[in-house]
C-alpha positions in Angstrom: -35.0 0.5 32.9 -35.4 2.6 36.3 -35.3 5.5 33.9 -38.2 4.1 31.9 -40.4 3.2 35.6 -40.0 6.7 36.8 -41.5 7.6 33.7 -44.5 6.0 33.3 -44.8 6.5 37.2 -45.1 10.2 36.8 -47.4 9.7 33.8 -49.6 7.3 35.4 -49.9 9.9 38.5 -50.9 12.6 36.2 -53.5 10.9 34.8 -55.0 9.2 37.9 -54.7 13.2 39.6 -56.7 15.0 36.5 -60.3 15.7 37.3 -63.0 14.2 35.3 -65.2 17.0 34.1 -66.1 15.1 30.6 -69.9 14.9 31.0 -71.7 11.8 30.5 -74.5 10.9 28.1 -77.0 8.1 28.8 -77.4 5.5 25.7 -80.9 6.8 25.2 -79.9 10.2 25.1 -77.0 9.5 22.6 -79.4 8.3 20.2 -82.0 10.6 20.3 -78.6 13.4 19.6 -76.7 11.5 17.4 -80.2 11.1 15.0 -80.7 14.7 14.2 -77.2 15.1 13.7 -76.3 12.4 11.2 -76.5 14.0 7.3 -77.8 10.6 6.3 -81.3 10.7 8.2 -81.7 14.7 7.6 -81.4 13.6 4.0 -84.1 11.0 4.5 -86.1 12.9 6.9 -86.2 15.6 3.6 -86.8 12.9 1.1 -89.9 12.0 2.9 -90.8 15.7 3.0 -90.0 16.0 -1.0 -92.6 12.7 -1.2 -95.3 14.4 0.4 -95.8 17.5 -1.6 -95.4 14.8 -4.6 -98.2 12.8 -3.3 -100.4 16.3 -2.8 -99.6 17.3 -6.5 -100.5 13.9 -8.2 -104.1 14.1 -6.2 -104.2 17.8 -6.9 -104.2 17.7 -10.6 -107.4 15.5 -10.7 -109.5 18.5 -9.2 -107.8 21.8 -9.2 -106.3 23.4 -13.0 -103.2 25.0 -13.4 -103.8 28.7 -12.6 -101.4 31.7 -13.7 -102.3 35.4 -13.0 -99.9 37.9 -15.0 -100.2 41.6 -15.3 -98.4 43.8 -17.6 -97.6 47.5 -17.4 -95.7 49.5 -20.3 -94.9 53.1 -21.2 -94.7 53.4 -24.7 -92.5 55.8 -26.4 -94.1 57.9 -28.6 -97.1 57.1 -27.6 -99.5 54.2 -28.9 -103.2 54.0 -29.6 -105.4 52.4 -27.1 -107.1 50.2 -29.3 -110.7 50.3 -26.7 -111.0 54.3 -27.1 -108.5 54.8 -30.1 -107.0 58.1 -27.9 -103.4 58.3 -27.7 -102.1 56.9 -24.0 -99.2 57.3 -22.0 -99.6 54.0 -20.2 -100.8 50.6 -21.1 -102.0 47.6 -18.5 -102.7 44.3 -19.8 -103.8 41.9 -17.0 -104.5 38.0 -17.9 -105.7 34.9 -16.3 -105.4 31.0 -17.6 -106.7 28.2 -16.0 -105.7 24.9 -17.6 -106.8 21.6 -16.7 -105.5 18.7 -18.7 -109.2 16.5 -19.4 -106.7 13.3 -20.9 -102.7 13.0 -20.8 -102.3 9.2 -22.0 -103.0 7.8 -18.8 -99.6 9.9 -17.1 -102.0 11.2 -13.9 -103.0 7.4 -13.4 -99.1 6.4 -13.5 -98.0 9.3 -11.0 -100.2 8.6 -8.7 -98.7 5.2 -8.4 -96.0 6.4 -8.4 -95.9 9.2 -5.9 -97.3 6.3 -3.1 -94.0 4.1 -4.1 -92.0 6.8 -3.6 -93.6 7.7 -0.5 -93.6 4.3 0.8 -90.0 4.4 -0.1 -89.3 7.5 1.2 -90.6 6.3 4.9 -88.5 3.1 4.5 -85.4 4.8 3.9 -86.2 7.0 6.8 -86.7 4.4 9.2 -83.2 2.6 7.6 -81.5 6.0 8.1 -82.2 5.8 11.6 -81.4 2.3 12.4 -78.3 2.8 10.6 -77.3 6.0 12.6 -78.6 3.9 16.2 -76.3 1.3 15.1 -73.3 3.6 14.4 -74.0 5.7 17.9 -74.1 2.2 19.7 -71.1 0.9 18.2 -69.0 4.2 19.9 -71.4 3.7 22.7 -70.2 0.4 23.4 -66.2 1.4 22.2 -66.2 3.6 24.9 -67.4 1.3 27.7 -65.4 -1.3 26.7 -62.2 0.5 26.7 -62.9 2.2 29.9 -63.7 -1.7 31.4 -60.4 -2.5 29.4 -58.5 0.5 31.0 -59.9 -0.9 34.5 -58.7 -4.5 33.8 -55.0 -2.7 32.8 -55.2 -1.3 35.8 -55.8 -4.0 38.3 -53.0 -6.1 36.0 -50.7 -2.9 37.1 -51.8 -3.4 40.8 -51.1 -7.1 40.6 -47.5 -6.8 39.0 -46.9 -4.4 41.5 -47.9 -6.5 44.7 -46.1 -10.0 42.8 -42.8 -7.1 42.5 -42.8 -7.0 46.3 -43.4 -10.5 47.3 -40.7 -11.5 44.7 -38.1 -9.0 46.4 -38.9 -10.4 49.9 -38.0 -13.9 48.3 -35.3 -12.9 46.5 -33.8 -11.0 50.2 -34.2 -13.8 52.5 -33.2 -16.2 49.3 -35.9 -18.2 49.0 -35.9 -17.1 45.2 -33.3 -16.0 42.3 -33.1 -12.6 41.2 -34.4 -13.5 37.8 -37.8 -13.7 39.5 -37.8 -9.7 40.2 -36.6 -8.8 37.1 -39.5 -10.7 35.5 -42.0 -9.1 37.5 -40.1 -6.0 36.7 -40.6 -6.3 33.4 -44.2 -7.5 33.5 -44.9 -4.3 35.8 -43.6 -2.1 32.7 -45.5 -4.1 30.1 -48.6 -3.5 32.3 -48.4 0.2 33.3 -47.0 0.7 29.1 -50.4 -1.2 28.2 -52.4 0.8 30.8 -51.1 3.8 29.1 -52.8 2.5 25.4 -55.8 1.7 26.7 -56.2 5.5 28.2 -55.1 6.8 25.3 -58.2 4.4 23.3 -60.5 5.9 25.9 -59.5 9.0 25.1 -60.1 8.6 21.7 -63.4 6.8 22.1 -64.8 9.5 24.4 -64.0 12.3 21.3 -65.5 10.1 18.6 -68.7 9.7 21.0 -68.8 13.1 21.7 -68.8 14.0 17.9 -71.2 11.4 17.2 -73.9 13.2 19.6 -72.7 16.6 18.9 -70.5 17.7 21.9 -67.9 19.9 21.2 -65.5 18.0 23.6 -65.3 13.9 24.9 -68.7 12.7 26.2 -68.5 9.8 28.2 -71.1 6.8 28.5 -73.2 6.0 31.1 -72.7 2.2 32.3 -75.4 -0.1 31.7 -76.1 -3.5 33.1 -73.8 -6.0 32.9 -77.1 -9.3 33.3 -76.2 -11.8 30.7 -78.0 -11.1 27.5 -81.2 -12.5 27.0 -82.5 -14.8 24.4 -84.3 -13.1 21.6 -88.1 -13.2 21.6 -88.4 -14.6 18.0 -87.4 -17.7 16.1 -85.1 -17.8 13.2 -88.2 -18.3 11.0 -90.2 -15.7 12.2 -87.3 -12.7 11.4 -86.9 -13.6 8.4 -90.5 -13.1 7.6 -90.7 -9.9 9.4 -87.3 -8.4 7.2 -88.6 -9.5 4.1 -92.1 -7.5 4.8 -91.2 -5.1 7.2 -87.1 -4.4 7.1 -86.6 -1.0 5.9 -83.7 -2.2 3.2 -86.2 -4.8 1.5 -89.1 -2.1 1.4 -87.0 0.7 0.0 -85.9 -1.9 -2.8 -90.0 -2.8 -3.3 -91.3 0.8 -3.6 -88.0 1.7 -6.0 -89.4 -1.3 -8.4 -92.7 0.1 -8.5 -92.1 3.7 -8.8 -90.1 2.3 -11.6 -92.8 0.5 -13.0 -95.2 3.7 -12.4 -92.7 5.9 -14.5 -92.7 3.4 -17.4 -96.3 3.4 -18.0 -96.2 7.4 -17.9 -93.6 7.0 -20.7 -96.1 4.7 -22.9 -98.3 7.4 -21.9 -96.7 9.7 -24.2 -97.9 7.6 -27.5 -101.4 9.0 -26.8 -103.4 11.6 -28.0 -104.3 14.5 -25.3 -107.0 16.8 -24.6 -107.0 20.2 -22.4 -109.0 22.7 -21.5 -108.5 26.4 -21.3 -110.0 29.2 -19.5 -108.3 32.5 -20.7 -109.2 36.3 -18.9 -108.1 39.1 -20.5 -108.3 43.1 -19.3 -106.7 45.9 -20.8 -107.1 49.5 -19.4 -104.4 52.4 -18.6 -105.0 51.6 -15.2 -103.6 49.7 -12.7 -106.1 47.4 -12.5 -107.4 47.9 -15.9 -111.8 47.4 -16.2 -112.1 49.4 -19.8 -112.2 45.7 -21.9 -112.6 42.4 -20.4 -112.4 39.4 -22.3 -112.8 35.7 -21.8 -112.6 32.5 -23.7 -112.7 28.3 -23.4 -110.2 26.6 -25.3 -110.4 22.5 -25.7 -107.1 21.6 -27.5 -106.9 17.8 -28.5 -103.1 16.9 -29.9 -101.7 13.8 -31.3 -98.2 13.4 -31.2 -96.8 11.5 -34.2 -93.0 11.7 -34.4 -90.5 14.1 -32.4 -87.5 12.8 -33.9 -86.8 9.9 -31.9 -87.3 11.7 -28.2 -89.8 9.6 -26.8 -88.1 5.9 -28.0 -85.3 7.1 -26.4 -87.3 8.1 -22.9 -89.0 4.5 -22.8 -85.8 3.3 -23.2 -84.4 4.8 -20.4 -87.6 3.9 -18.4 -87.4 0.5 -19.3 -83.7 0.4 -18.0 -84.4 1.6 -15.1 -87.6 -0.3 -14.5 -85.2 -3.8 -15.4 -82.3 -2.1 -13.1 -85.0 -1.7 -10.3 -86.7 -5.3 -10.5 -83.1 -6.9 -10.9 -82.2 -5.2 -7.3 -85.5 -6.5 -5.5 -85.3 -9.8 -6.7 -81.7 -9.9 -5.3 -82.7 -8.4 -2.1 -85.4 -11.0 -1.5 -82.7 -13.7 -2.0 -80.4 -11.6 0.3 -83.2 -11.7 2.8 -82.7 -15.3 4.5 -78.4 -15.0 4.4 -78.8 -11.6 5.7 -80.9 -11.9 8.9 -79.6 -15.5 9.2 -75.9 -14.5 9.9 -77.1 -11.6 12.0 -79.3 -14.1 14.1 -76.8 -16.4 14.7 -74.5 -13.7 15.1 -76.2 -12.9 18.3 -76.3 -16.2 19.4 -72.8 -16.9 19.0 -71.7 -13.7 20.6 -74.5 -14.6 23.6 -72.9 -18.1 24.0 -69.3 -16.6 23.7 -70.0 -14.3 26.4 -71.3 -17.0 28.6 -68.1 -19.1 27.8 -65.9 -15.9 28.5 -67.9 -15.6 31.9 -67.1 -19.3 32.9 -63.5 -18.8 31.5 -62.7 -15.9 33.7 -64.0 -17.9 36.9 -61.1 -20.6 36.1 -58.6 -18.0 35.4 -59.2 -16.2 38.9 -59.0 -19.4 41.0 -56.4 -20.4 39.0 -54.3 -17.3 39.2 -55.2 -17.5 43.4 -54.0 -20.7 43.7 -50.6 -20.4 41.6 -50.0 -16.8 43.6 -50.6 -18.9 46.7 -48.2 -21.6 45.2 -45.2 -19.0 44.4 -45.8 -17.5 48.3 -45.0 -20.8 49.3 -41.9 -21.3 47.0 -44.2 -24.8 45.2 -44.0 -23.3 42.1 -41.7 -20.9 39.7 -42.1 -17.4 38.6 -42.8 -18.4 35.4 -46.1 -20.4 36.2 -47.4 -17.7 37.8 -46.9 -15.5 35.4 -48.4 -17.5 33.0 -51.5 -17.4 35.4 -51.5 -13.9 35.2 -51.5 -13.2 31.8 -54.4 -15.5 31.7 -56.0 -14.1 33.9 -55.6 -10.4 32.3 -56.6 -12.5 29.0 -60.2 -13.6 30.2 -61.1 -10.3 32.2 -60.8 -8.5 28.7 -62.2 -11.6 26.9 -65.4 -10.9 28.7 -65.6 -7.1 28.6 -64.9 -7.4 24.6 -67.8 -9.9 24.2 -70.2 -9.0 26.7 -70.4 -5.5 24.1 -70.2 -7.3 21.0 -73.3 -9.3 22.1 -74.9 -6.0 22.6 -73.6 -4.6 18.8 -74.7 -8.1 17.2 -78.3 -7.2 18.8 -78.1 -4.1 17.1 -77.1 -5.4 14.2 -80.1 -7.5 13.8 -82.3 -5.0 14.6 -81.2 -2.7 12.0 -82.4 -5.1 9.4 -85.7 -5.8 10.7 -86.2 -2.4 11.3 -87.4 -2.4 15.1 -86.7 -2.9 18.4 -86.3 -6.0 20.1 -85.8 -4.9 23.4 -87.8 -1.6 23.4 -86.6 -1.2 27.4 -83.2 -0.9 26.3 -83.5 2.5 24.7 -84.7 3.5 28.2 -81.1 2.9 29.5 
């Protein structure tokens, strides 16, 4: 046992002499890091990109044709006839430009167009999900690591109070006003604290790396304290976010656009059971030159086709489309009757955790006087070791009570604002 004291003594010197050099991150800073760093929302932030340019090309193909420029240069061996100036050549350039413009495609530009918005629309949703997701992640190791280093505090002052109920139980124990059971119960609570003290560095520790990754450090990054004011009541009803996820909640909006790009891509299928028309401009130059000037030639080309029968190809495309387009309704009629479960356990999730914070508050009041007035008790000799100790514990009990739910309060907020896709509390990102 005195073996086992001296060594978690030395250890707990150690620690206490190391300096503190890990650097320290505000919870505003964390989450403007964390964002650019998290794979998801650089994928999203590139899906949205990938949606533009789709957008531009479903406008573009109602005013500008298809334009390819080629040029050809050959060395024939023997040598051939130009067939301008019937003279043997050496060289040959053949220089060509087509312009196409599709005049009917079955109705396909129509459907792209509707569906390149959808996918835009989709595309910003799942951007703005991405990054509530990642804010939610970077807050929950936010809060991890001010909770454990509130929890290492609260292991610490149960260590100082072991330590000064190990002396007063030795004084009572040499003028014999108490048994020497009483010290070797405060013994052993002493080790179970400092052992216990020990964990919760070791959590910190760990917290502090996983933060530090989260935002990019190379090394533990540390989080800067925030306010400890009770947390506030949220400025909308029940009613109200649930009205505001199902229109505006990045989840629910992804799901909407997905059904109609679906949609948009089915009716470009069908499109593909009509007959279509093009136009062709085609520029044609031939010269041993470079850029050859000897014969110019040009000519407009309207092609109508009507495609009959390609062996089953198309039935099997509208098949697919149709799948999909069922697969994709199927998901957003689910998510709109995920909506009110969804943001209703989140809602009262906050509330709970609000009201459970306020109870842990009250709780830890009773457990100090409590603790005060059985230490006061036990000075006295009114009382045994045992109900003291039992105060104690208590006491250690509701200070970590409250440190655990004053940040899951502050996750549950998060929580619900990552389903309705905004800030509640837009001054807490200012932190």
């Amino acid at each position: 046992m005195l073996a086992l004291l001296a060594a978690l003594q030395l250890q707990l010197q150690v620690t206490a002499s190391a300096p503190d050099s890990v650097p320290t991150v505000t919870l505003s800073e964390a989450l403007h890091r964390a964002t650019g760093l998290d794979p998801d929302y650089v994928a999203a932030v590139g899906q949205v990109d990938n949606a533009v340019w789709a957008r531009r090309s479903a406008f573009s193909v109602f005013i500008l044709p298809a334009v390819t420029l080629s040029t050809d240069v050959a060395r024939p061996n023997p040598q051939s006839i130009n067939f301008v100036t019937f003279q043997p050549v050496r060289t040959q350039v053949t220089s060509q430009l087509t312009a196409r413009y599709d005049l009917f495609v079955g109705g396909q530009k129509l459907a792209e167009l509707s569906r390149s918005a959808a996918a835009l629309d989709g595309a910003h949703a799942g951007e703005l999900q991405a990054r509530f997701a990642s804010a939610l992640l970077t807050e929950s190791d936010y809060y991890a690591v001010l909770a454990d280093r509130e929890l290492a505090r609260v292991a610490g002052e149960r260590v100082r109070r072991a330590q000064e109920q190990l002396a007063v139980a030795r004084a009572r124990v040499t003028t014999g006003a108490a048994v020497q059971t009483d010290s070797l119960q405060l013994r052993l609570e002493l080790t179970q604290a400092r052992v216990g003290l020990l964990q919760q560095q070791s959590a910190l520790r760990v917290a502090r790396l996983e933060l530090g990754r989260r935002v990019g450090a190379a090394g533990p990054v540390d989080a800067a304290q925030l306010d400890t004011a009770p947390a506030p009541e949220l400025p909308l009803t029940l009613a109200d976010a649930i009205g505001q996820a199902a229109t505006q909640g990045p989840q629910y909006r992804v799901a909407q656009a997905n059904e109609r790009a679906a949609g948009a891509s089915f009716r470009a299928t069908l499109g593909q059971y009509l007959p279509r028309a093009t136009l062709t401009f085609n520029a044609l130059a031939f010269d041993t030159l470079f850029f050859p000037t000897s014969f110019k030639r040009t000519t407009f080309t309207l092609s109508v086709s009507f495609p009959l029968w390609d062996n089953g190809q198309r039935e099997i495309a509208l098949s697919r489309a149709r799948v999909s387009h069922d697969v994709a309704r199927a998901i957003r009629q689910d998510m709109d009757r995920a909506v009110q479960h969804d943001v209703t356990a989140a809602y009262d999730g906050y509330v709970t955790a609000r009201a459970s914070a306020q109870l842990a508050a009250e709780a830890l009041t009773v457990a100090r006087e409590n603790f005060r007035v059985q230490q006061s008790r036990y000075a006295a000799g009114a009382t045994t070791i045992l109900d003291l100790l039992v105060a104690q514990t208590a006491l250690d009990d509701a200070e970590a009570a409250l440190v655990q739910a004053r940040y899951a309060t502050r996750l549950a907020l998060a929580g619900l604002e990552n389903i309705l896709g905004r800030r509640l509390f837009p001054e807490r990102d200012q932190q």
